[in-house]
N, C-alpha and C positions, 0 to 999 in steps of 0.2 A: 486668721487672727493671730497676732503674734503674741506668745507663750510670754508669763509675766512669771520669772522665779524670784529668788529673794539674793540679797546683799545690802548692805550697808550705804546709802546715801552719799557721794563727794562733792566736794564742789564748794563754791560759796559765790553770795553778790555782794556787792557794796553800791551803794548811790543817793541821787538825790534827785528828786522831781520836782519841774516846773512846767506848764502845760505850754506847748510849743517850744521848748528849750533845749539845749547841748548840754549838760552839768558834768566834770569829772571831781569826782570826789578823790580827795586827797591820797597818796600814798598810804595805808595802815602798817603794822607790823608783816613782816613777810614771812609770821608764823601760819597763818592760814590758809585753808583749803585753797587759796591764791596764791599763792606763794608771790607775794608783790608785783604778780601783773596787773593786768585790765582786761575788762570784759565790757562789749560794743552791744546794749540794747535799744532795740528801737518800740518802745512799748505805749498806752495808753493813759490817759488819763482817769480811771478806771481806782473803784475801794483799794484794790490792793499793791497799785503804785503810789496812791497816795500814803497808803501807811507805810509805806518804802521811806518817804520823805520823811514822816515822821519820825523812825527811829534811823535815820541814814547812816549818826554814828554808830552807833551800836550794829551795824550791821558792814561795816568798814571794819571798825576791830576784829569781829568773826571772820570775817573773811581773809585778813591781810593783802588786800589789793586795793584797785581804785576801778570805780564802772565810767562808762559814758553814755548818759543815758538819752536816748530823745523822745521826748513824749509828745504827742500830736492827738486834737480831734478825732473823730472819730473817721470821719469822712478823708481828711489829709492824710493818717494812717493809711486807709484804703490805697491811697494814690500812691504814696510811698514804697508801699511793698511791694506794688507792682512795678514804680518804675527801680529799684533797686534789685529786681528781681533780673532786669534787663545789660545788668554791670555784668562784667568781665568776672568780678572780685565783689562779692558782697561788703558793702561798708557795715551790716552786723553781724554780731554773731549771734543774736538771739532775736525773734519775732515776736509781739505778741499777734494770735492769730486769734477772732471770733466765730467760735463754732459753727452757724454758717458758711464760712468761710474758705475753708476746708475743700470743697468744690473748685472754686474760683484759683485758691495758691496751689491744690495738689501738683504743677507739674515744677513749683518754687522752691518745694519743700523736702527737706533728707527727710528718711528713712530712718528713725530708730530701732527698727527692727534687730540689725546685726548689731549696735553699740548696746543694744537691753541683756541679748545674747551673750554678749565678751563679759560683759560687767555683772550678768547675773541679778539683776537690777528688777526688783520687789513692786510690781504694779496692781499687784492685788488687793492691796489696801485699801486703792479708789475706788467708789464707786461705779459699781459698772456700766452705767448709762454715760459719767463721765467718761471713761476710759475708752470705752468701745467707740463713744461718740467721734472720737480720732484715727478712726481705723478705715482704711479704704485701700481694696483690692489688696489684703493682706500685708499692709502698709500701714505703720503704727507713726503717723505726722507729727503728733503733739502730745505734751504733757499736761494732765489739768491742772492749772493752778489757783483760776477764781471761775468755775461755771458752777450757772447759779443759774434756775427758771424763776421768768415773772409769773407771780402770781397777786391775791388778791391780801389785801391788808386791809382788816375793819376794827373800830372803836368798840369792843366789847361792851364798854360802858353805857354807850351811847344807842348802842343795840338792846342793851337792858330798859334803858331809860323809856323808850318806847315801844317796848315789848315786841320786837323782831326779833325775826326767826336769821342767823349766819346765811348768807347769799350765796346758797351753792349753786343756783340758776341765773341766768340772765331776768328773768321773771322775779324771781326773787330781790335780786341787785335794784331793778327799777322801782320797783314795789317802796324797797326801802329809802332809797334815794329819793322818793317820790316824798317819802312820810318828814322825813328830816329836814328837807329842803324847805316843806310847807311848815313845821312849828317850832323850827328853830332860827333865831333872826342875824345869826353871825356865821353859820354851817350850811354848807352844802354837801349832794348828796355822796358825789364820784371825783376823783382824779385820776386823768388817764391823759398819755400821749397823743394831744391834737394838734400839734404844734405841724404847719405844712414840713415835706420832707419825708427824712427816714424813720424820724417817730412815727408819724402818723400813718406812714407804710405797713411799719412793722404793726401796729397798733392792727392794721386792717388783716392781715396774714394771721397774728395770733388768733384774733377773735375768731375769724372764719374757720380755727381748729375749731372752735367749740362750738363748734354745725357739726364735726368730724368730716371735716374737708379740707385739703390739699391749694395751693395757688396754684399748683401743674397735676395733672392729669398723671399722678403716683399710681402701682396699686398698690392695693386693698391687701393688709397683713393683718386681717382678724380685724379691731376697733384702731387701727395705725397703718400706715404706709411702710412699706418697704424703699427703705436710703439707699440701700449697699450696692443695686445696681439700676439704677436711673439709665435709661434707654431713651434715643432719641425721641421715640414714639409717646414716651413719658413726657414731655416737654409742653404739649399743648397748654395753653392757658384757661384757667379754670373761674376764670371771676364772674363773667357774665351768665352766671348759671342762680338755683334757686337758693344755696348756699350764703352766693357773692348777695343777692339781694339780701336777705336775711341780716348780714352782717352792715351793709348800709343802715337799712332799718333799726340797728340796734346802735348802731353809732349816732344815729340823729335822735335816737333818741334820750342817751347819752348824756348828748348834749344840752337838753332839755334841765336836767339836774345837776348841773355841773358848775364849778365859779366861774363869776367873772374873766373873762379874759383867756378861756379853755382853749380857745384855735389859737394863742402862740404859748399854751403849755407842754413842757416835754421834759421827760426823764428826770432830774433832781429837781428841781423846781414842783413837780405833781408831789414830789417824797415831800417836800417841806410846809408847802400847803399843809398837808397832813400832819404832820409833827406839829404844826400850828395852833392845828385843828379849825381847819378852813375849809376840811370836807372831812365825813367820816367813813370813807373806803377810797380808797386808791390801789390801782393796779400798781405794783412795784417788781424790780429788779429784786430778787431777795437780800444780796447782798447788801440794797440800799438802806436795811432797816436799822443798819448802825444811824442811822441820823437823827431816827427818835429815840431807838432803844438806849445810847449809849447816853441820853441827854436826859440828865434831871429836869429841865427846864418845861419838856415837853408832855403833853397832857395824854398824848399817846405811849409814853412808856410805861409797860406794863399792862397795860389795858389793850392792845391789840391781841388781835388771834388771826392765823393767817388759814387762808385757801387755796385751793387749785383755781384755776381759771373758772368761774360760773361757767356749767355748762349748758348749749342752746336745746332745745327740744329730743331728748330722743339720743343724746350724744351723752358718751360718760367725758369726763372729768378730765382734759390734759392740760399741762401746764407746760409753754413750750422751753427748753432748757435751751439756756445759751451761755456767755460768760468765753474767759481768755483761757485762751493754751499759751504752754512755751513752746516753740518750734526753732529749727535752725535751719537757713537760706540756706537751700541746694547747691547754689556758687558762694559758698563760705572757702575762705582759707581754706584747703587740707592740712596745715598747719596747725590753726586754730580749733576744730571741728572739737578733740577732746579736752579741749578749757573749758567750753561751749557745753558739751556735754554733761561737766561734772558740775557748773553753774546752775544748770538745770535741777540735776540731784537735788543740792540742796537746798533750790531754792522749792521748790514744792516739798522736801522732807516734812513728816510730820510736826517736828519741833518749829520748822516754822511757818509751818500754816494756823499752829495753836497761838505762835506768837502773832500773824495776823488780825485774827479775831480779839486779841485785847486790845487794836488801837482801832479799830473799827472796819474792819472790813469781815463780814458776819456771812462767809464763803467758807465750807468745809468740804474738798470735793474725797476726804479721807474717812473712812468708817471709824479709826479709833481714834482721832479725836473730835469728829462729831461726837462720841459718845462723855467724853470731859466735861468733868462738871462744874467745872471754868470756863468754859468754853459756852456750854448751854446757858449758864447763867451770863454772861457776855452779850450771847448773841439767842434768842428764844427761838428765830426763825431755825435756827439749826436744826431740831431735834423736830421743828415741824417738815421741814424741807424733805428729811430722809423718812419719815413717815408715810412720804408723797411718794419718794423716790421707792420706797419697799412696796407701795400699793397698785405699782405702775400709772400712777399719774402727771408724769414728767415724759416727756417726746418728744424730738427734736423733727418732725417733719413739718412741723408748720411753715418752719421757714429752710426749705430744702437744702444740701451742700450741692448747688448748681453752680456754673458760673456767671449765671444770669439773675442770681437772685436778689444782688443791689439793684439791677434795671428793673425786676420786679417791684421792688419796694419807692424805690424814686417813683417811679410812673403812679403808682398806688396813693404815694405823697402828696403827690400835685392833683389829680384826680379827686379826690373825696375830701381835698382841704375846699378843694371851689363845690363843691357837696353841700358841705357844712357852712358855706361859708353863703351857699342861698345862691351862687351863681351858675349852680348846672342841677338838674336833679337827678335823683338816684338811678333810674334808668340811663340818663344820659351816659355820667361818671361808668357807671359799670361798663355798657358798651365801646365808649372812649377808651377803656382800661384794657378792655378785652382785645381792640379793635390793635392799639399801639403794640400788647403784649407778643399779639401771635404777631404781627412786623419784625419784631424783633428776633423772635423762635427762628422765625424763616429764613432773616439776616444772618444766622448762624447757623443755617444750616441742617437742623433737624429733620425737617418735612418738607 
């Protein structure tokens, strides 16, 4: 585990985000941690690029330099870091990478370990779920700068109004989705990622945590899998078991209470529903809850209260954490590496991850200013999130750092959208999932 001591933050960014776009922001004063260069990221369109966007200037002044930013999809990223991973010469100097992830770039990705070393560089502020979550084979890959678990978001209000009990079960979730769905004539019960694809993938991998089960044959670390050493033998695929059914089951039925139009919902679109109030629970990214909380307009701010993942029979409570690292290409400049480096500093410094969370990105992966009480009043999920995180109900094995875990989640996608969608049925879908998955394990080699 690489040793986290303290120093002082350097560095700075400057930029501006358009989704799919090249943007360099202007020259600033060349009094800043920049000293009037440029810095090359290739990042997401994700809360806390956007609020990049938003205060671009002010973030250009600080810095005294200019960035180049490219922002991409979710899926185009993928493809991107891989094939840039392939150059002679990285055309970035900065990743952003999703936890996940981590598996698939480990052999793309430098080493902070000896740059934390030199610099004396303070990593003990984050959160430890965050921080550890980037460590592999005593290799310290990335820095947290927005990881944030999806969890459960419900209408307190509307929980009162019908006298329900908070849905810490799947039992309980249906229960209530059932009640509101039936007496109320403009609401529905759930919002969750059905959209065919990586929502709906990922959507199948989180829930089947909350059976307390793996999509590969992990072991067993108490109520969690053990990440840190994945062995071949680990790799089997785990869907067509009692678990994988269970999680159909609970997805069809889901469905049953859900809006209009749920097989092509996914990620912001489920959040806005809700802020609408067009359903009164939604699974959300936590960070997404800047979209109601920050908006007077919407009938869910302040009246939300947030969960861990409902959990299924017999299973305690996780909620799978995911959210951006900063990372820097292994074929980066040797030139460049400590411009790279001190970018990083300050772009995760405490100061301005608090200045994050007032333009709407409601990500704390820092203990003291989650504890800001500008910051809690900003953003409410905060001081719920690290209540989760103190209680150990936040885990990231649901969705493993394999390098096979996009294929898992694609296959999963297309799979259980023709599920829901009436054209295979649940037996089918799982076996089909199970049948393609191990193809693949074996295509690579494992077994």
């Amino acid at each position: 585990m690489t040793r986290r001591t303290s120093a002082a933050p350097r560095g700075a960014l400057t930029g501006i985000l358009l989704a799919g776009s090249i943007l360099a922001g202007s020259a600033a004063s060349a009094e800043g941690p920049l000293e009037g260069r440029s810095i090359r990221i290739l990042g997401i369109g994700d809360p806390v690029f956007q609020v990049m966007q938003k205060i671009h200037g002010q973030m250009e002044e600080m810095g005294g330099g200019s960035i180049q930013l490219d922002v991409r999809p979710f899926d185009v990223l993928h493809q991107q870091v891989l094939l840039n991973a392939q150059n002679d010469v990285s055309n970035y100097d900065i990743i952003a990478v999703d936890l996940p992830q981590f598996g698939e770039y480990m052999p793309y990705l430098t080493d902070f370990g000896p740059m934390i070393e030199a610099s004396g560089y303070d990593g003990s502020d984050f959160h430890e779920v965050a921080w550890t979550g980037a460590q592999f084979g005593g290799r310290q890959l990335g820095i947290p700068l927005q990881p944030h678990p999806e969890i459960l978001a419900y209408r307190k209000d509307v929980f009162e109004e019908y006298g329900l009990e908070p849905p810490t079960t799947h039992e309980a979730l249906l229960h209530a989705a059932q009640v509101i769905s039936e007496k109320s004539d403009d609401m529905s019960g759930v919002c969750w990622n059905a959209a065919r694809g990586t929502a709906l993938g990922q959507t199948f991998i989180t829930v089947m945590g909350d059976f307390g089960a793996a999509p590969i044959d992990m072991e067993k670390q108490g109520d969690d899998f053990e990440m840190g050493d994945i062995k071949p033998e680990n790799m089997h695929p785990t869907i067509d078991t009692e678990a994988g059914k269970a999680t159909a089951d609970y997805l069809l039925a889901m469905e049953e209470v859900s809006p209009p139009g749920i097989l092509n919902m996914a990620w912001d679109e489920r959040v806005r529903v809700y802020a609408n109030g067009g359903c009164a629970m939604t699974y959300i990214w936590a960070g997404r809850s800047a979209i109601f909380e920050q908006d007077d307009q919407s009938p869910a701010k302040g009246n939300t209260a947030y969960l861990p993942h409902p959990s299924g029979p017999g299973a305690p409570p996780r909620s799978t954490l995911g959210g951006w690292y900063l990372a820097i290409p292994a074929n980066i400049d040797p030139e460049r590496k400590e411009l790279a480096w001190e970018a990083i500093q300050w772009l995760s410094s405490p100061e301005m991850i608090e200045l994050y969370t007032q333009h709407g990105n409601c990500v704390s992966p820092r203990r003291s200013v989650s504890q800001l009480e500008n910051v809690q009043a900003a953003c409410p999920v905060i001081p719920a999130v690290d209540r989760m995180a103190e209680a150990g109900e936040l885990a990231g094995w649901q969705r493993p750092p394999v390098p096979e875990i996009q294929k898992i989640v694609d296959v999963l996608g297309a799979e259980m959208h023709q599920m829901l969608s009436g054209d295979k049925s649940a037996e089918d879908a799982l076996e089909s999932s199970q049948r393609l998955l191990d193809r693949e394990m074996r295509k690579a080699g494992y077994y």
